[in-house]
C-alpha positions as CSV (number, residue, x, y, z in Angstrom):
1,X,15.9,24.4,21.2
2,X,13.2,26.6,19.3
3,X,9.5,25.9,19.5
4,X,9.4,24.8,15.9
5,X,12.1,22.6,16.6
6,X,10.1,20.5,19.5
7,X,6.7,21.1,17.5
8,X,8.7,19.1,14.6
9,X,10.0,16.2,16.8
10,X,6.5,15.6,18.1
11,X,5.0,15.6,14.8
12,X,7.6,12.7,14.2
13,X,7.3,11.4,17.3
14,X,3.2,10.9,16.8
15,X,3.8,10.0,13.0
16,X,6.5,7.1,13.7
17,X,3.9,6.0,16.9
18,X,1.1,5.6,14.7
19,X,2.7,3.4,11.9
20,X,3.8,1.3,14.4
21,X,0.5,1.1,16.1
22,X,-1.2,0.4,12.5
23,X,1.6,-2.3,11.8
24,X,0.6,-3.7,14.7
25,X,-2.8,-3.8,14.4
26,X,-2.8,-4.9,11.2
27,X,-0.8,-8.2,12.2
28,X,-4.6,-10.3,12.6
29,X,-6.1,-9.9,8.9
30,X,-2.6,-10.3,7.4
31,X,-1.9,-13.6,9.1
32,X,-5.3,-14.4,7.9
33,X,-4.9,-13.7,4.3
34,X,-1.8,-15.7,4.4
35,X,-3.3,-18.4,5.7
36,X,-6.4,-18.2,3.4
37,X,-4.4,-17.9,0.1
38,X,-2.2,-20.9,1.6
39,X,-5.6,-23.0,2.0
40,X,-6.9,-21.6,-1.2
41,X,-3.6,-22.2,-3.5
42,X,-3.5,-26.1,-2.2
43,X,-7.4,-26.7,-2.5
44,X,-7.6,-25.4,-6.0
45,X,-4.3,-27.6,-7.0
46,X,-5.8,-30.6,-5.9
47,X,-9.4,-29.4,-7.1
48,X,-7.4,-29.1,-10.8
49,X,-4.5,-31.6,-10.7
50,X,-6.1,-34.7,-8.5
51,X,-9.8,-34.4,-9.5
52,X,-9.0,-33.2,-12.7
53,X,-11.9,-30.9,-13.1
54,X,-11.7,-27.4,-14.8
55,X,-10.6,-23.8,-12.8
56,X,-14.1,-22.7,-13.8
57,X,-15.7,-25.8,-11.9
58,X,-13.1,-25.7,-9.1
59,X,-13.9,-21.9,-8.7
60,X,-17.6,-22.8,-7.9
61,X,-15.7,-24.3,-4.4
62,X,-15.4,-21.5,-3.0
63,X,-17.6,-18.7,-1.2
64,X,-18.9,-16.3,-3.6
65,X,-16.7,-13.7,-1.5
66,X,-13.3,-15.6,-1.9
67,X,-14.0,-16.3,-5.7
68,X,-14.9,-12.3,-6.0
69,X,-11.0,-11.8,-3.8
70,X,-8.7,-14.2,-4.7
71,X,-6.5,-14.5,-7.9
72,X,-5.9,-18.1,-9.1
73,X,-3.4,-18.1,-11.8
74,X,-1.8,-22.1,-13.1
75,X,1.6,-22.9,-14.2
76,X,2.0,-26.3,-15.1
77,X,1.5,-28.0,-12.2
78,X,2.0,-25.1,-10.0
79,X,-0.9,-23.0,-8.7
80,X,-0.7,-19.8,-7.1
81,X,-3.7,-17.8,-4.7
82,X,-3.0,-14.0,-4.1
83,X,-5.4,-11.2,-2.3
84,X,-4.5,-7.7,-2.8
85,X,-3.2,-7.9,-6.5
86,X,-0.6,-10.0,-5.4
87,X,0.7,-8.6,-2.3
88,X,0.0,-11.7,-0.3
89,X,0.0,-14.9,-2.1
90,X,1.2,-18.6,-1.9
91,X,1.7,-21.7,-4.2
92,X,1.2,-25.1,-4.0
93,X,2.6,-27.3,-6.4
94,X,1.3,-31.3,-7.6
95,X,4.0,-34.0,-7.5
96,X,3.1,-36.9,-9.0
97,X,3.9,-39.1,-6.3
98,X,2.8,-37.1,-3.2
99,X,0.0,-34.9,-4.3
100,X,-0.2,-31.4,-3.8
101,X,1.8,-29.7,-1.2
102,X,2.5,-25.9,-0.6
103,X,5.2,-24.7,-1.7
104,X,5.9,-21.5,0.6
């Protein structure tokens, strides 16, 4: 084989090593936002559908961080938490005989 030809493969080599190192690596903090917008999605359906208060007062539970990162949106009585405009997100939905419960 030519030297551009092995200088090519380990330029592949090194590129496919790194996304998989930065997948990897990256494994923590997503695993963390899931859990956070699970967490976030059921507090503000009960905050909204048990307590009854408004998403403005329900907002004011959460740190001023989260409320700055987080995207409530409300349909019906299902409530949905995403980070990263919408990438990760997860729902939670009221039933009237059970409460809230995530729906993911």
């Amino acid at each position: 084989m030519s030297r551009k030809r092995w200088i090519w493969i380990g330029v592949l080599v090194a590129a496919v090593l790194l996304v998989g190192v930065g997948a990897w690596a990256a494994q923590g903090p997503i695993g963390y936002a899931k859990m956070a917008t699970g967490f976030g999605a059921k507090q503000m359906c009960s905050c909204l559908h048990i307590s009854g208060r408004p998403l403005d007062s329900c907002m004011m539970d959460f740190p001023a961080e989260a409320r700055n990162a987080v995207t409530i949106a409300e349909d019906g009585n299902t409530v949905r938490a995403s980070v990263l405009f919408g990438a990760i997100s997860s729902e939670a939905v009221y039933e009237e005989e059970f409460g809230c419960r995530i729906a993911d």
